[in-house]
N, C-alpha and C positions, 0 to 999 in steps of 0.2 A: 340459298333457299329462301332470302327475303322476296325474290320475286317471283316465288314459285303460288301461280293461283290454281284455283281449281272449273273448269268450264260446270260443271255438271255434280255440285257440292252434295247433293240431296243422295247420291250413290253410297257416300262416306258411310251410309245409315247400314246399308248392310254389313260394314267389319261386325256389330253389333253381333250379327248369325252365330263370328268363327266360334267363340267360346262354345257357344251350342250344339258346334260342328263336332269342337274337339272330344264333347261329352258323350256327343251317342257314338262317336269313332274307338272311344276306351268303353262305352257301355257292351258296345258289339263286339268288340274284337276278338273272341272267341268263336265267330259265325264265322270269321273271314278263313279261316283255314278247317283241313277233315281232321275230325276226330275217330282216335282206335280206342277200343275200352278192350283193355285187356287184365286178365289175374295181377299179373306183375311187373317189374318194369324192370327187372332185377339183370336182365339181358340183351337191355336196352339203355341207349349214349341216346341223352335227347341234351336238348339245350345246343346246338350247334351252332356254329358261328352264321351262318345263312339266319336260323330261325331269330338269333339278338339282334342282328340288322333289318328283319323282317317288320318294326315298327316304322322302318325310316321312308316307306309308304306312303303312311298317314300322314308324316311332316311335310313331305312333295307334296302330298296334294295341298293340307291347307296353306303353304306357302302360295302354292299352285291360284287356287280361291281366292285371296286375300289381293294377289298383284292384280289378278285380272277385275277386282273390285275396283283398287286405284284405278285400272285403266281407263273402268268406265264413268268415273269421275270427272274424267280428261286433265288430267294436271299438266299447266302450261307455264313457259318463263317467260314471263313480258319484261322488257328491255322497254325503257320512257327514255326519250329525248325530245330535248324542243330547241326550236332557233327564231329569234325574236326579229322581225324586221318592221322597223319604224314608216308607217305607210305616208304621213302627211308630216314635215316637221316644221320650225316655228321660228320665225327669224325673230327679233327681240329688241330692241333700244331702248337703252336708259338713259335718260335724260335725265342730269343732274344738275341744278342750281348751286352755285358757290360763291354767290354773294356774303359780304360781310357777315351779315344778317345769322347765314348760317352757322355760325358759333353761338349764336344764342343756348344759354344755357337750362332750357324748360326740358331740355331730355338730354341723358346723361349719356356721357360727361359732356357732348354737345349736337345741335340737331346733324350736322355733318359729321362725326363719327357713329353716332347712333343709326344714321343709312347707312354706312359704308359695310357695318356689322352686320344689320339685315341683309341687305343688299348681295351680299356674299352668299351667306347664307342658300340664299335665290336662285343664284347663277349654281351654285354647284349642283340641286337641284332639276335644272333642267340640263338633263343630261344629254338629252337627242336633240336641242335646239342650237341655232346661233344666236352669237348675243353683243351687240356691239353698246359703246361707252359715248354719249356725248355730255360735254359738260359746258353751262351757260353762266354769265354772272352778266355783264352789261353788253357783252356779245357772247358768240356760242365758237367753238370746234369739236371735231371731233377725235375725242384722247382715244378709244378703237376703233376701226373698223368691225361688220359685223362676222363673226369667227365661233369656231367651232372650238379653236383650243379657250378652254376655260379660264387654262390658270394665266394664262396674259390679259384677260381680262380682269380678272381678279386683282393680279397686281399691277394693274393702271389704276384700278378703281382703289385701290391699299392708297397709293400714289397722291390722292386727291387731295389738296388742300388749300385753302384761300392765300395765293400768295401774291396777289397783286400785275400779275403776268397779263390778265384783262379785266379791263376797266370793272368797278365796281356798278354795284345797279342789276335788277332783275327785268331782263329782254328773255319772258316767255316767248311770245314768237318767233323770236332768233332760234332759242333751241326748240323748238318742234319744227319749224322748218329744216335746222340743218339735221335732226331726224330721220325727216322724211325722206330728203337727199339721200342719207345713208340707205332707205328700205325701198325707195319708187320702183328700183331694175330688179329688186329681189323677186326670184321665182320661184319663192318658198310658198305654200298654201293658203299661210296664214302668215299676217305680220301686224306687231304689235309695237307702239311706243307707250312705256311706264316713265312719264312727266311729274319730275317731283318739285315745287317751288316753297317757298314759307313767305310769299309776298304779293305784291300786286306790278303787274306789269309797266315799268316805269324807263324804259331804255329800250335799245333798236329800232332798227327803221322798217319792220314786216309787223302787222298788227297779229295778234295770234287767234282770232277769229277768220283770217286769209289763211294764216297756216295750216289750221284747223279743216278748213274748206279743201284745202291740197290735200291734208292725209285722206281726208274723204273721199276725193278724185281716184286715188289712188289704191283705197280698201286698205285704208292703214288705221287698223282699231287703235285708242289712244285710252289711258289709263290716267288719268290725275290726282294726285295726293295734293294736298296741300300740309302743310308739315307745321304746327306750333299749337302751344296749348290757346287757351281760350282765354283773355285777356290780357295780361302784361306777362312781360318775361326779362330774365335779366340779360342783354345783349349789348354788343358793342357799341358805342355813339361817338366816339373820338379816337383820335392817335395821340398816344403822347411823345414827347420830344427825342423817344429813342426810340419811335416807329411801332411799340407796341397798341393793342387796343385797351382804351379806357371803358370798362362794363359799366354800365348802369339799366335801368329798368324804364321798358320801352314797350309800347304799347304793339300788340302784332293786330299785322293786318295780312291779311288774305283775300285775296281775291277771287272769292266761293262762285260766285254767280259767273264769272270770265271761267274756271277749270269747269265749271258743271257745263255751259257751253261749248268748250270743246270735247269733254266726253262725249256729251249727247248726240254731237253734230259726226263723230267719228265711229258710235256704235258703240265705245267705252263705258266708262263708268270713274265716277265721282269719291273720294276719297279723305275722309279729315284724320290724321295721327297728329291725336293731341298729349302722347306720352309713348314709351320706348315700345311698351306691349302691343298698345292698338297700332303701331308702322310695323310688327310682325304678324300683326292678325290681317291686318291689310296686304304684306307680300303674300299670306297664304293664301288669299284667297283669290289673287289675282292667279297663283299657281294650281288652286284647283279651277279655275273659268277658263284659263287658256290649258288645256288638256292635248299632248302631245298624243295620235293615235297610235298604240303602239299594237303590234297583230302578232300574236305567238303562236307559232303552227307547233303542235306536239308530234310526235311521231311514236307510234306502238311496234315491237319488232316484238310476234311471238313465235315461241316455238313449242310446239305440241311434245310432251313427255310421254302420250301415252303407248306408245308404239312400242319401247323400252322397256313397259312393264308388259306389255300384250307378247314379245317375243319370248322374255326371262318367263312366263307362265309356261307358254304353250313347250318352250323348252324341258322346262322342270314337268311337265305331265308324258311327254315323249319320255325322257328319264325314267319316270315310275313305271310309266307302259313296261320298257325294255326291260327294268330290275322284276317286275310284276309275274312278266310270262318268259323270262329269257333265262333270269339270273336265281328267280326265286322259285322256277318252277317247280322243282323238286321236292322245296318245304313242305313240311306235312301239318 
């Protein structure tokens, strides 16, 4: 009955009548049949079983009244479905920096754990896009391809960590070029690189104002954060003799003017997370600007009740008919 509406509610006003019906139906009911006046009754069997069922009339009919009032209500079942189909989806590249640098400890417990955490976050989020992984330190590759399945991106990007594998040094252009590579053939609607660095461009042989120009060639929106708080921070400056890093406090530098450049020049936008909450208010907002279209067609199935009560009336008054002049005729 949850999905039981009514086409035509305003009818419901009439149940209001039956009580009225019921009362001039007992005020009258001594019209409905002849009366004998006689001395005595003393020779006379009244009360018969016809004349005790003789009220069961009244009941048909207002039964009778009452359904055919539903009827005209129109009481209907609507059945809702819907099926969701994603019209335009959204190919995706993260560009990661893992330079030394990145352990700098101004966002906890460090700037490259502190994305990894967002960063996730992100991906699981977009549900209907693809999302590939590039990561850069003094050159770039790429740890995914662009993919649909989530959780291996996820745990490439879990995966991440400064281990020496390529040279140290921040080569921005290196990775928005190898980027771009990943997204030029994609024949997705929209495609996007989210470049994250906490440096100034100092290694590779592509300048990143040329790479910039390529995602542009290409309609490759670019996204850039630059990642560190606003003056010094406590970060790595040495190795000591059992390979570990020696922290101390080290002046950050950003290269604001080179990322506002390649936003601008790609249709993007410019980015500073200088603590763990502004790199989440930043992933968010990149996730409300790039809005995946997604088109939910609903589906209504009704089916009209009121035929069921228009039958059961006109039944139960055919019934009274029959008992009225067939069954009851006789009653006096």
């Amino acid at each position: 009955m949850d999905n039981i509406v009514f086409k035509n509610p305003e009818f419901l006003w009439l149940l209001l009548l039956i009580p009225l019906i019921i009362f001039f139906m007992y005020f009258f009911r001594f019209n409905k049949v002849s009366n004998l006046k006689i001395s005595s009754f003393d020779n006379f069997k009244f009360k018969s079983f016809k004349s005790k069922l003789y009220p069961l009339l009244n009941i048909l009919r207002v039964i009778s009244i009452t359904l055919l009032i539903i009827a005209l209500s129109r009481p209907q079942e609507i059945s809702n479905s819907s099926r969701t189909r994603t019209s335009s989806g959204i190919d995706i590249v993260i560009a990661v920096d893992i330079s030394s640098s990145m352990l700098a400890q101004d966002l906890k417990p460090n700037r490259l754990e502190a994305l990894k955490s967002v960063a996730s976050e992100f991906i699981n989020d977009r549900i209907n896009d693809r999302i590939g992984l590039v990561i850069y330190a003094g050159e770039s590759y790429t740890k995914t391809p662009v993919t649909s399945d989530k959780e291996v991106v996820i745990n490439s990007l879990s995966e991440i960590s400064f281990d020496g594998i390529i040279d140290d040094g921040t080569a921005i252009g290196m990775g928005l070029a190898t980027s771009v590579n990943r997204l030029k053939d994609s024949k997705a609607k929209s495609k996007v690189i989210i470049l994250l660095t906490d440096g100034v461009n100092n290694s590779g042989f592509i300048d990143p104002s040329t790479a910039a120009d390529l995602a542009s060639t290409y309609a490759i929106k670019t996204y850039t954060i630059g990642l560190g708080t606003n003056g010094n921070a406590r970060a790595p400056v040495a190795l000591n003799p059992n390979g570990s890093f020696r922290f101390g406090i080290t002046k950050v530098e950003i290269d604001e003017d080179l990322l506002n450049e390649v936003a601008n020049k790609t249709g993007g936008k410019y980015f500073r997370a200088t603590d763990n909450r502004k790199l989440e208010e930043i992933y968010e907002e990149i996730n409300k600007l790039e809005k995946t279209e997604v088109e939910e067609i609903k589906y209504s199935d009704i089916d009209e009740k009121y035929r069921s009560f228009v039958l059961i009336a006109f039944s139960l008054i055919s019934l009274e008919l029959f008992l009225k002049y067939v069954i009851f005729k006789s009653v006096i």
